[in-house]
CHARMM-style PDB file with segment names, atoms N, HN, CA, C and O in Angstrom:
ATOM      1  N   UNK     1     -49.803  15.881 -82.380  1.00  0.00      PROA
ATOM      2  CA  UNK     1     -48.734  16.241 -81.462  1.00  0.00      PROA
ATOM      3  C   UNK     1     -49.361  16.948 -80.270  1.00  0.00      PROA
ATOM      4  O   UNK     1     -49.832  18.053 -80.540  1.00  0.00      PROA
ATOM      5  N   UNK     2     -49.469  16.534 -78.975  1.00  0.00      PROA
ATOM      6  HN  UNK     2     -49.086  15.637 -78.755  1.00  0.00      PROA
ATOM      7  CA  UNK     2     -50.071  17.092 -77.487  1.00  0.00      PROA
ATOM      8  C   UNK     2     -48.732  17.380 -76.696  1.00  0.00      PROA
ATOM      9  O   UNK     2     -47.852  16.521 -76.630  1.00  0.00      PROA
ATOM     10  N   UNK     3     -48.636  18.368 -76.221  1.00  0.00      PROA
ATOM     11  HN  UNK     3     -49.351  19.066 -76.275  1.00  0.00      PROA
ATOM     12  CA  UNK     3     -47.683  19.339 -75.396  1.00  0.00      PROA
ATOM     13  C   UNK     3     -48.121  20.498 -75.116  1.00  0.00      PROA
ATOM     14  O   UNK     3     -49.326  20.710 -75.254  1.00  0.00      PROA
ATOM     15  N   UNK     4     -46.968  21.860 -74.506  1.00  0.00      PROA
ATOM     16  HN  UNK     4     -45.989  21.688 -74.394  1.00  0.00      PROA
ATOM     17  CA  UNK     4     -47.307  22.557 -74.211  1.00  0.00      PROA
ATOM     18  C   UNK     4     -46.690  23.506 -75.611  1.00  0.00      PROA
ATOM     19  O   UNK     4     -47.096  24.549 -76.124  1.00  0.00      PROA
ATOM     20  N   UNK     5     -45.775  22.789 -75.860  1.00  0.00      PROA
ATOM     21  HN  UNK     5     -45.445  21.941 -75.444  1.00  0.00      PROA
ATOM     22  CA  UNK     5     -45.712  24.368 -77.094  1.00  0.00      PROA
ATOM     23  C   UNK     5     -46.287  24.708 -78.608  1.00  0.00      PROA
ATOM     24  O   UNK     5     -46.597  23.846 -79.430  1.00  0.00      PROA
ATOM     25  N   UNK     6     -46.352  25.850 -78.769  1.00  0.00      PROA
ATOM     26  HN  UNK     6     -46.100  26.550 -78.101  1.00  0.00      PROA
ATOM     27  CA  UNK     6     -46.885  26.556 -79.521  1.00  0.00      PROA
ATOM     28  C   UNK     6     -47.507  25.509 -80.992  1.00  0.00      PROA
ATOM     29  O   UNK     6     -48.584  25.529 -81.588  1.00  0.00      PROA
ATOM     30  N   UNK     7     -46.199  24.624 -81.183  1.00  0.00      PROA
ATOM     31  HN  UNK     7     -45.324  24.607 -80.699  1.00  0.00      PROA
ATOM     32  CA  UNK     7     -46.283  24.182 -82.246  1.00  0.00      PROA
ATOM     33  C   UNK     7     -46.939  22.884 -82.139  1.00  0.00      PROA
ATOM     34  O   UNK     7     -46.832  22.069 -83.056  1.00  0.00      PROA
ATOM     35  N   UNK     8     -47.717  22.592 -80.915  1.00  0.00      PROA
ATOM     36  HN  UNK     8     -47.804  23.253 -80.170  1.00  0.00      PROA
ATOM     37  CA  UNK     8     -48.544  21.305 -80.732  1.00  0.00      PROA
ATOM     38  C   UNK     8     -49.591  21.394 -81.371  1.00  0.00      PROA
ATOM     39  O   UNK     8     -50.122  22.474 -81.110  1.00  0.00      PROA
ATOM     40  N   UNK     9     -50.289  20.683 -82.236  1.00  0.00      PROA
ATOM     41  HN  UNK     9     -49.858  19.806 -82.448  1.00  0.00      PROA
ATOM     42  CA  UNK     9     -51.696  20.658 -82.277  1.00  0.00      PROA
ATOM     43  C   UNK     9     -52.589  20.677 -81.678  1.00  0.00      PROA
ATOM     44  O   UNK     9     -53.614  21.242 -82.059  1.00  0.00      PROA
ATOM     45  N   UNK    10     -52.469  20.005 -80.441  1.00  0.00      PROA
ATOM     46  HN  UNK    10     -51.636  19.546 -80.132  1.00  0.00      PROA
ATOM     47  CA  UNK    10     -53.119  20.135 -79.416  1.00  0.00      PROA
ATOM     48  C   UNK    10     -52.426  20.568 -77.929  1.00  0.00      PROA
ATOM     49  O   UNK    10     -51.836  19.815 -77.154  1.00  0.00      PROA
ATOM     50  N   UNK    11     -52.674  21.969 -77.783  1.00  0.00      PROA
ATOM     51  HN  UNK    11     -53.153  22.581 -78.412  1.00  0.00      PROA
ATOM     52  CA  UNK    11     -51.864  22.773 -77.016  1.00  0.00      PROA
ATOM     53  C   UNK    11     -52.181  22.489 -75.480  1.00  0.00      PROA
ATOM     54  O   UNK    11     -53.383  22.610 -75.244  1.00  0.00      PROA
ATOM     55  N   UNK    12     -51.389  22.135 -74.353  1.00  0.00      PROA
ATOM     56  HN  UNK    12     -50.413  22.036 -74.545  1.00  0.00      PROA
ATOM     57  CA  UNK    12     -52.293  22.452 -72.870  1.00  0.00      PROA
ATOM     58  C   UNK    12     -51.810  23.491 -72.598  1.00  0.00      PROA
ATOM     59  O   UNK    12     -50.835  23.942 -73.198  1.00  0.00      PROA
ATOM     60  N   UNK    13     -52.621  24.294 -71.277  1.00  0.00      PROA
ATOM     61  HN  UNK    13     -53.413  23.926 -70.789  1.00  0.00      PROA
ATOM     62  CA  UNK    13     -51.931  25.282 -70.764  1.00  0.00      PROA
ATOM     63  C   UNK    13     -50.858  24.952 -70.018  1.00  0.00      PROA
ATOM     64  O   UNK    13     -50.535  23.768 -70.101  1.00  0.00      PROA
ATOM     65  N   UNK    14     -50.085  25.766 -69.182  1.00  0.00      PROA
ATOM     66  HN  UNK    14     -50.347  26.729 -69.115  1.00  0.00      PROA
ATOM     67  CA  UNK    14     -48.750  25.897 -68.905  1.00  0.00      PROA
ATOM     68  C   UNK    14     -49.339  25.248 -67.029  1.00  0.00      PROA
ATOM     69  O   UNK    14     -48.456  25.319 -66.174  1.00  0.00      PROA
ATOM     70  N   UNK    15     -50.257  24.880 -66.728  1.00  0.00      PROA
ATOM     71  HN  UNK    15     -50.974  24.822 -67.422  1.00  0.00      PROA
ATOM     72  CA  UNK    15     -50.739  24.388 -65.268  1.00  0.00      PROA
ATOM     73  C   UNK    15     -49.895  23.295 -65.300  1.00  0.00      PROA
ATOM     74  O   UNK    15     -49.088  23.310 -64.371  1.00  0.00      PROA
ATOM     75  N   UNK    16     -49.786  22.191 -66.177  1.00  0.00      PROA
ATOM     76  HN  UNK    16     -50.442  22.179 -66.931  1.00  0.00      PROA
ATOM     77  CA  UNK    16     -49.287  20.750 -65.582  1.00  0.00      PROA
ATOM     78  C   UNK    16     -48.026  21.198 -66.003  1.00  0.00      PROA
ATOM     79  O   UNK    16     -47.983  21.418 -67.213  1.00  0.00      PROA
ATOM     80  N   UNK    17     -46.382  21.520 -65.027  1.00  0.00      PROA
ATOM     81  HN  UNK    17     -46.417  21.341 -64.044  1.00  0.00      PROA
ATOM     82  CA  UNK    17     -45.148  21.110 -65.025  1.00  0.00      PROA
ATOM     83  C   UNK    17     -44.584  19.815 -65.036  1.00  0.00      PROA
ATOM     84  O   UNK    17     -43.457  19.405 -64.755  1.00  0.00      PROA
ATOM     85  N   UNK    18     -45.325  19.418 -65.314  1.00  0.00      PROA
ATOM     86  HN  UNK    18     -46.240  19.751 -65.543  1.00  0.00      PROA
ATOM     87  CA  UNK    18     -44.956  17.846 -65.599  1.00  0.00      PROA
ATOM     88  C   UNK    18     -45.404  17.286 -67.008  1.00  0.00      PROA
ATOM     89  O   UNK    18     -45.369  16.172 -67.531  1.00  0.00      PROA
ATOM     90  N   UNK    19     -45.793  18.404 -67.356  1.00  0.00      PROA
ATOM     91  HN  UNK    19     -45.821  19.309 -66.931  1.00  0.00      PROA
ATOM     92  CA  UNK    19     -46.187  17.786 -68.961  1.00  0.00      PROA
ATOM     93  C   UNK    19     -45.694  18.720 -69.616  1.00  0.00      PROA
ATOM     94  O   UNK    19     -45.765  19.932 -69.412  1.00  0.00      PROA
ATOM     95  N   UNK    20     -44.744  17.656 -71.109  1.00  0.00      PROA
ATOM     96  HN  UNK    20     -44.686  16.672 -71.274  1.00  0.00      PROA
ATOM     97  CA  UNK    20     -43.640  17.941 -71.568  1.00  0.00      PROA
ATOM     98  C   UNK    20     -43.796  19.236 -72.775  1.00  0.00      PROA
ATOM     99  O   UNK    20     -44.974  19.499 -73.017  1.00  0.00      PROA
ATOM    100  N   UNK    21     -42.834  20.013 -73.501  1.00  0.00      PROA
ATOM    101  HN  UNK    21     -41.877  19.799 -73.304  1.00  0.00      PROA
ATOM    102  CA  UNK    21     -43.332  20.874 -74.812  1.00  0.00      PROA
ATOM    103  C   UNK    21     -43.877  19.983 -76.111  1.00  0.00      PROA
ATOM    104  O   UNK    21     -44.593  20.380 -77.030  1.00  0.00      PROA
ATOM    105  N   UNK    22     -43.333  18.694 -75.907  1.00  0.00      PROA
ATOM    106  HN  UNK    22     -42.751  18.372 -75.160  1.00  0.00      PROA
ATOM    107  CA  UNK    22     -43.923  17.894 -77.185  1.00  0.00      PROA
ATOM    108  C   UNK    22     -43.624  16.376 -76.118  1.00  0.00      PROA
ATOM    109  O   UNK    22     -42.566  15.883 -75.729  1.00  0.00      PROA
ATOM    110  N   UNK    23     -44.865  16.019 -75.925  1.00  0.00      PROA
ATOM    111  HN  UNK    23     -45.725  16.420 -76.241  1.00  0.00      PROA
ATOM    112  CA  UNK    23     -45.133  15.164 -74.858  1.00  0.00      PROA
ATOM    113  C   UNK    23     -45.367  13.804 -75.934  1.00  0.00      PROA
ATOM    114  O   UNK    23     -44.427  13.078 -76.257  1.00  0.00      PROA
ATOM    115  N   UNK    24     -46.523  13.637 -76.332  1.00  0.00      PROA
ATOM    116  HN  UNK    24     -47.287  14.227 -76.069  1.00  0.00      PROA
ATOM    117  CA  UNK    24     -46.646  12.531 -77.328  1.00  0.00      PROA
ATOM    118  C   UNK    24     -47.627  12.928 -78.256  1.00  0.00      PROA
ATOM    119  O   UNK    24     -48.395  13.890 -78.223  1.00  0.00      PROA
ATOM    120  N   UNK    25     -47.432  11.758 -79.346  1.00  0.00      PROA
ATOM    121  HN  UNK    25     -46.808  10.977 -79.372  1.00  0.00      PROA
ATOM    122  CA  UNK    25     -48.191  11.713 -80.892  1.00  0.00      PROA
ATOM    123  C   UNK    25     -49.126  10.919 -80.649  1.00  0.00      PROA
ATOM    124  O   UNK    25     -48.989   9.874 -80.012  1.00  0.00      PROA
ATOM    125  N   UNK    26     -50.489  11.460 -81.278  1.00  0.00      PROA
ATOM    126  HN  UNK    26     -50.601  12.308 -81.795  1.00  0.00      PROA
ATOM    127  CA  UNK    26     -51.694  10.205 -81.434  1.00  0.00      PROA
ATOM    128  C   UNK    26     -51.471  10.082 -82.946  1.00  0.00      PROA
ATOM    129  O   UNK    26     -51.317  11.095 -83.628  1.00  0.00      PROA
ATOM    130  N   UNK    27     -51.454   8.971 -83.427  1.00  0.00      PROA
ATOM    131  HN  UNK    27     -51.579   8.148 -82.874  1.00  0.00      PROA
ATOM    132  CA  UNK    27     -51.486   8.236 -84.839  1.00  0.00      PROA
ATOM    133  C   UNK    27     -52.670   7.919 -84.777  1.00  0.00      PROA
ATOM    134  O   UNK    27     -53.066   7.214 -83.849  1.00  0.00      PROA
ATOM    135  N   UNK    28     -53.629   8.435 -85.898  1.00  0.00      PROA
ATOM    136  HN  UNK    28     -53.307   9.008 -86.652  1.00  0.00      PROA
ATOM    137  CA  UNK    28     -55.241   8.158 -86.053  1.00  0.00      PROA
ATOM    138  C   UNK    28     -55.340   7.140 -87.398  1.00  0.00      PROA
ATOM    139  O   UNK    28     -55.469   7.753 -88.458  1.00  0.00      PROA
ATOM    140  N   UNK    29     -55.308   6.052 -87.471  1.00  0.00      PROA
ATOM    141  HN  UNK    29     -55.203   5.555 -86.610  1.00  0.00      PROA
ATOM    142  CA  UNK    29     -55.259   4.947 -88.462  1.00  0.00      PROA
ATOM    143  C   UNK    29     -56.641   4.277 -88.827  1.00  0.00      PROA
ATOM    144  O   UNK    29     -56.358   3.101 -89.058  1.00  0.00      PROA
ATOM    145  N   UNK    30     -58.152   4.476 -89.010  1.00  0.00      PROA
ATOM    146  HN  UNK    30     -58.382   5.431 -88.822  1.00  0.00      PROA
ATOM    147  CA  UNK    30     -58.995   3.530 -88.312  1.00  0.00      PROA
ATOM    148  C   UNK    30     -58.864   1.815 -88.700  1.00  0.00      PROA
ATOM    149  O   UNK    30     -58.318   1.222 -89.630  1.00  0.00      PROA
ATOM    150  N   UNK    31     -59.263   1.582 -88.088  1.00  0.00      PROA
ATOM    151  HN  UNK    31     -59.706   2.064 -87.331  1.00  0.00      PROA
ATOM    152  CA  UNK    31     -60.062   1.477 -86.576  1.00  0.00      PROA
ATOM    153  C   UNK    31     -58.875   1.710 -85.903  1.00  0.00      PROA
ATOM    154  O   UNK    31     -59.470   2.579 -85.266  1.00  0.00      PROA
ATOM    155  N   UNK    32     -57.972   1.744 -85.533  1.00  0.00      PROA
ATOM    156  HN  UNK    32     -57.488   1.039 -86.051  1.00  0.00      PROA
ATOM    157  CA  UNK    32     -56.041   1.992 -84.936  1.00  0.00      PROA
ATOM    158  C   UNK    32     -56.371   3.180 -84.498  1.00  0.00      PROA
ATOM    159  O   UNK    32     -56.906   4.062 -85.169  1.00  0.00      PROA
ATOM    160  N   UNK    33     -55.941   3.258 -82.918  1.00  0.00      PROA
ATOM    161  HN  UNK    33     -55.507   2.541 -82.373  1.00  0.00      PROA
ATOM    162  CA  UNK    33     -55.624   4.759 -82.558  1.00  0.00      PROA
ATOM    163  C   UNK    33     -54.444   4.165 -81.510  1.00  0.00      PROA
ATOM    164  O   UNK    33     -54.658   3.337 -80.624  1.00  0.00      PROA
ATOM    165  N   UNK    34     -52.699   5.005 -81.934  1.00  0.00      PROA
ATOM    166  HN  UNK    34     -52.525   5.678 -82.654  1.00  0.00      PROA
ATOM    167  CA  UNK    34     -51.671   4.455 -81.461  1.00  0.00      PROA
ATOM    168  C   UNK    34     -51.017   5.919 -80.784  1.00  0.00      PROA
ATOM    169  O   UNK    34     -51.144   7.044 -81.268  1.00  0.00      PROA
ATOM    170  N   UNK    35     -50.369   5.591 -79.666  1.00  0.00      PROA
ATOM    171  HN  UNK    35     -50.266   4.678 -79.273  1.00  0.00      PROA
ATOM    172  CA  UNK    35     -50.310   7.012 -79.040  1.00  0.00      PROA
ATOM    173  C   UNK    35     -48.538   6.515 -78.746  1.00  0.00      PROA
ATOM    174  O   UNK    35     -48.326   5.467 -78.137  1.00  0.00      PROA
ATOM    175  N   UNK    36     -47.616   7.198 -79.139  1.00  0.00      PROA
ATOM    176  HN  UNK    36     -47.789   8.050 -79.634  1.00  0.00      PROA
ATOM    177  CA  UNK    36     -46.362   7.208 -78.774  1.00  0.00      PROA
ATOM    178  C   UNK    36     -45.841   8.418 -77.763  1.00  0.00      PROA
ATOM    179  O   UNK    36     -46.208   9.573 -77.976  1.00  0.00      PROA
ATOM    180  N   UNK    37     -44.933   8.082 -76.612  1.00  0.00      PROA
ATOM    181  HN  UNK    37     -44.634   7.144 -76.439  1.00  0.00      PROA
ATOM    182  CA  UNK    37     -44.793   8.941 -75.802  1.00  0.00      PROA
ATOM    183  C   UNK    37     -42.876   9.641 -76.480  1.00  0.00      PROA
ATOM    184  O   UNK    37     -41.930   8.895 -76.733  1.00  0.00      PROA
ATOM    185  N   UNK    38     -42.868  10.555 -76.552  1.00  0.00      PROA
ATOM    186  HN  UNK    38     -43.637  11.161 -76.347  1.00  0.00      PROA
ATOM    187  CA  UNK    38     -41.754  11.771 -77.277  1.00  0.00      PROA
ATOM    188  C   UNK    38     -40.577  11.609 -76.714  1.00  0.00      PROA
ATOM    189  O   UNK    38     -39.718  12.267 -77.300  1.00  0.00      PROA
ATOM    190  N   UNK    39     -40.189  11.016 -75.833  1.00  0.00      PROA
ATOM    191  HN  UNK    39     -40.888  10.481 -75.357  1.00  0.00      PROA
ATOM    192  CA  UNK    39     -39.367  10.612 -74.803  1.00  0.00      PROA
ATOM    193  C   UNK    39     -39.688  12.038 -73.739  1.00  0.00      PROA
ATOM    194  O   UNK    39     -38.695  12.701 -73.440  1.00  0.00      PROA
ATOM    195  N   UNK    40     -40.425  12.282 -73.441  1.00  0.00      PROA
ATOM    196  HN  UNK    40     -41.232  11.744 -73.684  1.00  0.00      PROA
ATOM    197  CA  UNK    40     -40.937  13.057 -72.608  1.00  0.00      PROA
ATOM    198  C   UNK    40     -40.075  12.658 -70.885  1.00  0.00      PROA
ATOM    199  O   UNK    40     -39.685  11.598 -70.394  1.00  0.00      PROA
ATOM    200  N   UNK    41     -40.067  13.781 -70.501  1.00  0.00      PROA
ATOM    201  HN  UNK    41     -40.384  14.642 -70.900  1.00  0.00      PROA
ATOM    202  CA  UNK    41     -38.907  13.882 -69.062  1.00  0.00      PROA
ATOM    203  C   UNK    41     -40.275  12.684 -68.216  1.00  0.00      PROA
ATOM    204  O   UNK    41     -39.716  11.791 -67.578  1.00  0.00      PROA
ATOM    205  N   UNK    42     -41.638  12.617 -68.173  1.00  0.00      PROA
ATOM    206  HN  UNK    42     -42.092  13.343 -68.691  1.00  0.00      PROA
ATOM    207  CA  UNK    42     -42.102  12.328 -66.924  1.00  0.00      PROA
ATOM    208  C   UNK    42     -43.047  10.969 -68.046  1.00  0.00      PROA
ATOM    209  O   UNK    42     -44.049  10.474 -67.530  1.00  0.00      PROA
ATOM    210  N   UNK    43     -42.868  10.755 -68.685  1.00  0.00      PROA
ATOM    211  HN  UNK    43     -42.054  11.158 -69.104  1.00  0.00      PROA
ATOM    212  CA  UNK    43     -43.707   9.610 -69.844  1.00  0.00      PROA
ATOM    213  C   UNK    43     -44.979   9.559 -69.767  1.00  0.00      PROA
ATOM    214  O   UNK    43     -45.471  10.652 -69.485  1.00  0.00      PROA
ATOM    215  N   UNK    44     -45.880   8.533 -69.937  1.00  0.00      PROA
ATOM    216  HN  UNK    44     -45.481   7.646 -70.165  1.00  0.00      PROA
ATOM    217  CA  UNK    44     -47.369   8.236 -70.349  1.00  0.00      PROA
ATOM    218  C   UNK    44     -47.317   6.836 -69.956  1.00  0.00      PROA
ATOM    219  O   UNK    44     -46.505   5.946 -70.211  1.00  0.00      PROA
ATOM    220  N   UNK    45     -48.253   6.861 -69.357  1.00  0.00      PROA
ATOM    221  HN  UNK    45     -48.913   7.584 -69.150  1.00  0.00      PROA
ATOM    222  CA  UNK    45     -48.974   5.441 -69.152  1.00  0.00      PROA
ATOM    223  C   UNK    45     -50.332   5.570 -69.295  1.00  0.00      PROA
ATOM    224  O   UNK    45     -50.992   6.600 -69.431  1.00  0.00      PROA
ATOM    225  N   UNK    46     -50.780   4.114 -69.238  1.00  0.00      PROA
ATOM    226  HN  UNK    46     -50.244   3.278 -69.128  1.00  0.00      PROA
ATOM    227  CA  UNK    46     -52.256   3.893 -70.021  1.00  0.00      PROA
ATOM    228  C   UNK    46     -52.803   3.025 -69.130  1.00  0.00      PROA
ATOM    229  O   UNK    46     -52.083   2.346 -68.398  1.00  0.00      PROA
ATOM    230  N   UNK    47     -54.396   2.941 -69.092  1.00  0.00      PROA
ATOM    231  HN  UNK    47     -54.981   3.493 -69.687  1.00  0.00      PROA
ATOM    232  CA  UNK    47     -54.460   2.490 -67.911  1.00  0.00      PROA
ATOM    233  C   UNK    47     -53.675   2.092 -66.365  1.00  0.00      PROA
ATOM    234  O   UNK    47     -53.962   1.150 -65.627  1.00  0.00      PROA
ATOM    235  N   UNK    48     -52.740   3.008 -66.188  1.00  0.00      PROA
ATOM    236  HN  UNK    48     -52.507   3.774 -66.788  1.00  0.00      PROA
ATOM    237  CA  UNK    48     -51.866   2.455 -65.230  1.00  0.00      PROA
ATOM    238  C   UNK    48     -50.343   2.129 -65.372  1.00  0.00      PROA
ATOM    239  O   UNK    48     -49.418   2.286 -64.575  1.00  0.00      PROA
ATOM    240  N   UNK    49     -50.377   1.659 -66.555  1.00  0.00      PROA
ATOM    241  HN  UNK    49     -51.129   1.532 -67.202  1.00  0.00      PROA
ATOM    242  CA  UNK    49     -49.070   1.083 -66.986  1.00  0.00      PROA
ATOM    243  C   UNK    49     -47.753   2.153 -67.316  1.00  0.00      PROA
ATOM    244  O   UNK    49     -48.088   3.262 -66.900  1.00  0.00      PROA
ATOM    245  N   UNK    50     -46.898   2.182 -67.690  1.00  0.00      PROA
ATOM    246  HN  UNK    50     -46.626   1.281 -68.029  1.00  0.00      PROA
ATOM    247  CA  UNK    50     -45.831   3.324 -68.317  1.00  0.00      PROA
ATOM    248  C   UNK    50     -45.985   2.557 -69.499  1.00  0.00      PROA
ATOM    249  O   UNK    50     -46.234   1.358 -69.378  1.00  0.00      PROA
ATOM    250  N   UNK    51     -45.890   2.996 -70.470  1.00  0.00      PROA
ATOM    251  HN  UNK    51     -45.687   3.970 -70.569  1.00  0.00      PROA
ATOM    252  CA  UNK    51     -45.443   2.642 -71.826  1.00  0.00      PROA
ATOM    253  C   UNK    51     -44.942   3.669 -73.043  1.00  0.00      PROA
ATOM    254  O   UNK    51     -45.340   4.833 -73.072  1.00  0.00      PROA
ATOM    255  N   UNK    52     -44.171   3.211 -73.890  1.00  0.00      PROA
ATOM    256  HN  UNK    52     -43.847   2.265 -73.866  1.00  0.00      PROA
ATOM    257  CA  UNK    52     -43.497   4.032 -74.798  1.00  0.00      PROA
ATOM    258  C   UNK    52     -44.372   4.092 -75.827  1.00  0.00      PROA
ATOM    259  O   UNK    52     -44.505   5.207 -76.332  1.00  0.00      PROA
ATOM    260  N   UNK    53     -45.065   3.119 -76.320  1.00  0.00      PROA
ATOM    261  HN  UNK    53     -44.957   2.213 -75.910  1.00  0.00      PROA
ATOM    262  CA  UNK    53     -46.191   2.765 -77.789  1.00  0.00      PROA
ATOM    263  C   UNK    53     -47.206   2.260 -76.976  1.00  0.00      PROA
ATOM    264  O   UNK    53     -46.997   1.678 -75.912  1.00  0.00      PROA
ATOM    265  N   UNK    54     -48.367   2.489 -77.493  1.00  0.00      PROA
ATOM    266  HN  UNK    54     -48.536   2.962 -78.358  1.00  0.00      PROA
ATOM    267  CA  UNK    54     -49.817   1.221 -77.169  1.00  0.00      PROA
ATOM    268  C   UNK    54     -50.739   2.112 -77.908  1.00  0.00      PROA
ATOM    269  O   UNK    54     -50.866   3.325 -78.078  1.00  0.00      PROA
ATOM    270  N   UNK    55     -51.377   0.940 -78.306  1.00  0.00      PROA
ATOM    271  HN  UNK    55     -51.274  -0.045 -78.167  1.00  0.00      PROA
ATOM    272  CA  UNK    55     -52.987   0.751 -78.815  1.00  0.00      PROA
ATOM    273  C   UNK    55     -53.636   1.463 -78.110  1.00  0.00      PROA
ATOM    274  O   UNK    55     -53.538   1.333 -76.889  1.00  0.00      PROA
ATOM    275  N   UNK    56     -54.519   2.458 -78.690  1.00  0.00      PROA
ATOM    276  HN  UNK    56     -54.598   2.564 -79.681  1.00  0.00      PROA
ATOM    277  CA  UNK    56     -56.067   2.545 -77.248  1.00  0.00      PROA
ATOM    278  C   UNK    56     -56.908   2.500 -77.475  1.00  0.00      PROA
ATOM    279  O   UNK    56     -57.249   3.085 -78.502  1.00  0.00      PROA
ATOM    280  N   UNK    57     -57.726   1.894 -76.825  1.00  0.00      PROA
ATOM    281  HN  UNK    57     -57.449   1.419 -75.990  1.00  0.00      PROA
ATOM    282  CA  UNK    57     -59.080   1.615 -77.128  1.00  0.00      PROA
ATOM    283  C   UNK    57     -60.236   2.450 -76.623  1.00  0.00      PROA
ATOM    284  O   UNK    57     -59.981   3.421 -75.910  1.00  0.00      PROA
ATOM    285  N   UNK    58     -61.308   2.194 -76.890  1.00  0.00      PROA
ATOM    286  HN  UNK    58     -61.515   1.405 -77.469  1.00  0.00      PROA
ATOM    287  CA  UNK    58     -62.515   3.120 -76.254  1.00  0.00      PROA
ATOM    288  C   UNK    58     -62.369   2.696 -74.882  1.00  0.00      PROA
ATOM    289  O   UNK    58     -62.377   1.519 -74.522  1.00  0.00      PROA
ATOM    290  N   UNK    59     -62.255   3.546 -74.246  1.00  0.00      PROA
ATOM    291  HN  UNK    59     -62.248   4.502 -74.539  1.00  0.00      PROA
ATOM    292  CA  UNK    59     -62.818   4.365 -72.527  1.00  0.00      PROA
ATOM    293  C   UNK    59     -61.037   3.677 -72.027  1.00  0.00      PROA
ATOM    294  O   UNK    59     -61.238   3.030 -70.999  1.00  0.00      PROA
ATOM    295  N   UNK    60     -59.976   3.633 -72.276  1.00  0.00      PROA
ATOM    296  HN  UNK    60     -59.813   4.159 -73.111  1.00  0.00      PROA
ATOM    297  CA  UNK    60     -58.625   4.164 -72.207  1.00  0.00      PROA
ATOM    298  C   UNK    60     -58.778   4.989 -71.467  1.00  0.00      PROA
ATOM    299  O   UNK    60     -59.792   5.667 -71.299  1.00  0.00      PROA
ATOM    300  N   UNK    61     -57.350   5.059 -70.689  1.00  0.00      PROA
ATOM    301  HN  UNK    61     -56.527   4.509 -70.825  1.00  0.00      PROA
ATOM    302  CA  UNK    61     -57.041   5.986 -69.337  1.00  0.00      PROA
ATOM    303  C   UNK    61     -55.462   6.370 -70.108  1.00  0.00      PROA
ATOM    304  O   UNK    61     -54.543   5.564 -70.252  1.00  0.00      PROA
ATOM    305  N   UNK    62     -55.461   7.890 -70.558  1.00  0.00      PROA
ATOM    306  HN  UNK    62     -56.208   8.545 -70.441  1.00  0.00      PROA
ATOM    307  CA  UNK    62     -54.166   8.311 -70.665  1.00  0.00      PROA
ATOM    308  C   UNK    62     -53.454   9.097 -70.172  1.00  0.00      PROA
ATOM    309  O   UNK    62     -53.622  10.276 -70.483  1.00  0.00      PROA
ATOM    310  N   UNK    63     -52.659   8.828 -69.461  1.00  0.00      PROA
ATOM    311  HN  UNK    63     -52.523   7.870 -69.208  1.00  0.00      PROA
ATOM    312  CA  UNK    63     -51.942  10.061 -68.193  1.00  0.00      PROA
ATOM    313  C   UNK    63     -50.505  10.240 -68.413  1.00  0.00      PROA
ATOM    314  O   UNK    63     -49.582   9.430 -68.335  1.00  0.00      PROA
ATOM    315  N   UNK    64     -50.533  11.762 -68.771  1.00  0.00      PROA
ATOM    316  HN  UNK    64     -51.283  12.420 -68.834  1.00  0.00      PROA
ATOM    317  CA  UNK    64     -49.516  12.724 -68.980  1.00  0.00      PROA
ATOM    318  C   UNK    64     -49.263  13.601 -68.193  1.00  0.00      PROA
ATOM    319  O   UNK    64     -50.019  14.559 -68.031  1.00  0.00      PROA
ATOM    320  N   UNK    65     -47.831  13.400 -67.364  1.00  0.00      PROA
ATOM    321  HN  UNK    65     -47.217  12.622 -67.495  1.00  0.00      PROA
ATOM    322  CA  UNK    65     -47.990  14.328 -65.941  1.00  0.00      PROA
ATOM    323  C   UNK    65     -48.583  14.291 -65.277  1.00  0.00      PROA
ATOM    324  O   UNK    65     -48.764  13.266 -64.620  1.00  0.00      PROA
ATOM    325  N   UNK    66     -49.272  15.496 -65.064  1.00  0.00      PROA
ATOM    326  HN  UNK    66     -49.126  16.329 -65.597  1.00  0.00      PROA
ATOM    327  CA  UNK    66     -50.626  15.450 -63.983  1.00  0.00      PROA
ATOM    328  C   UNK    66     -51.742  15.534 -64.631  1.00  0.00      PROA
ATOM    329  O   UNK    66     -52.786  15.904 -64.093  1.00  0.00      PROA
ATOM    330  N   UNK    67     -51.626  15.134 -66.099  1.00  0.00      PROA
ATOM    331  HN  UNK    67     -50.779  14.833 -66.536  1.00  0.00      PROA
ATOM    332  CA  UNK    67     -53.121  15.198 -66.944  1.00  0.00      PROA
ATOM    333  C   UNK    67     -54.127  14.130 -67.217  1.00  0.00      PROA
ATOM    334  O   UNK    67     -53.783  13.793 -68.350  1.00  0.00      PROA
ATOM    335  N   UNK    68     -54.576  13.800 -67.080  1.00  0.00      PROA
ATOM    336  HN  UNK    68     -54.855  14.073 -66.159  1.00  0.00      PROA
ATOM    337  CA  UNK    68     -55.452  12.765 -67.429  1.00  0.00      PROA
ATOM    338  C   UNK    68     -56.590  12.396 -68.623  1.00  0.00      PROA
ATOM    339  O   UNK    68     -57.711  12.421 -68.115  1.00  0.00      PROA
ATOM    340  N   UNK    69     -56.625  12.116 -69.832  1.00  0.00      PROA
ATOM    341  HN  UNK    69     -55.714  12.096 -70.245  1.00  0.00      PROA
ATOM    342  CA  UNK    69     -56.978  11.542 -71.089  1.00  0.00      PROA
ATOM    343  C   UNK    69     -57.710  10.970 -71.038  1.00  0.00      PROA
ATOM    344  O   UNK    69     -57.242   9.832 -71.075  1.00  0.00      PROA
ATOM    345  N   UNK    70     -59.586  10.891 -70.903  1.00  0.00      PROA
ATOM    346  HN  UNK    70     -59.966  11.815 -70.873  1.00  0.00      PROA
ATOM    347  CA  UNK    70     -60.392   9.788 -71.067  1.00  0.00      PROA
ATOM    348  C   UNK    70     -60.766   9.310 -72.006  1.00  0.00      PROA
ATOM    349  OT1 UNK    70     -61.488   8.315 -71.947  1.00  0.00      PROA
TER     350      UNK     70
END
């Protein structure tokens, strides 16, 4: 779980307003790594794209708000 609150596993600081308290889930499956976006106010896209679910693969571009995921 990646967001800003407390109860994320993976916490950001409070800099990106555009990234949500529970933004999205990484599902770690191997070889599967599936990232769902929380219905988050500003969403996730991946390489570029918006998407709600996707696959990612090695060297993936994941952008949350103003954050960026390499």
């Amino acid at each position: 779980l990646v967001g800003r609150s407390k109860d994320s596993h993976f916490q950001l600081s409070y800099d990106d307003p555009y990234f949500s308290r529970r933004h999205f889930l990484v599902e770690v499956n191997p070889p599967r790594v599936r990232v769902f976006d929380l219905n988050s106010r500003n969403g996730i896209a991946v390489n570029g794209q918006k998407v709600r679910v996707a696959d990612l693969d090695d060297g993936d571009e994941l952008k949350a708000g103003h954050t960026v995921f390499r």
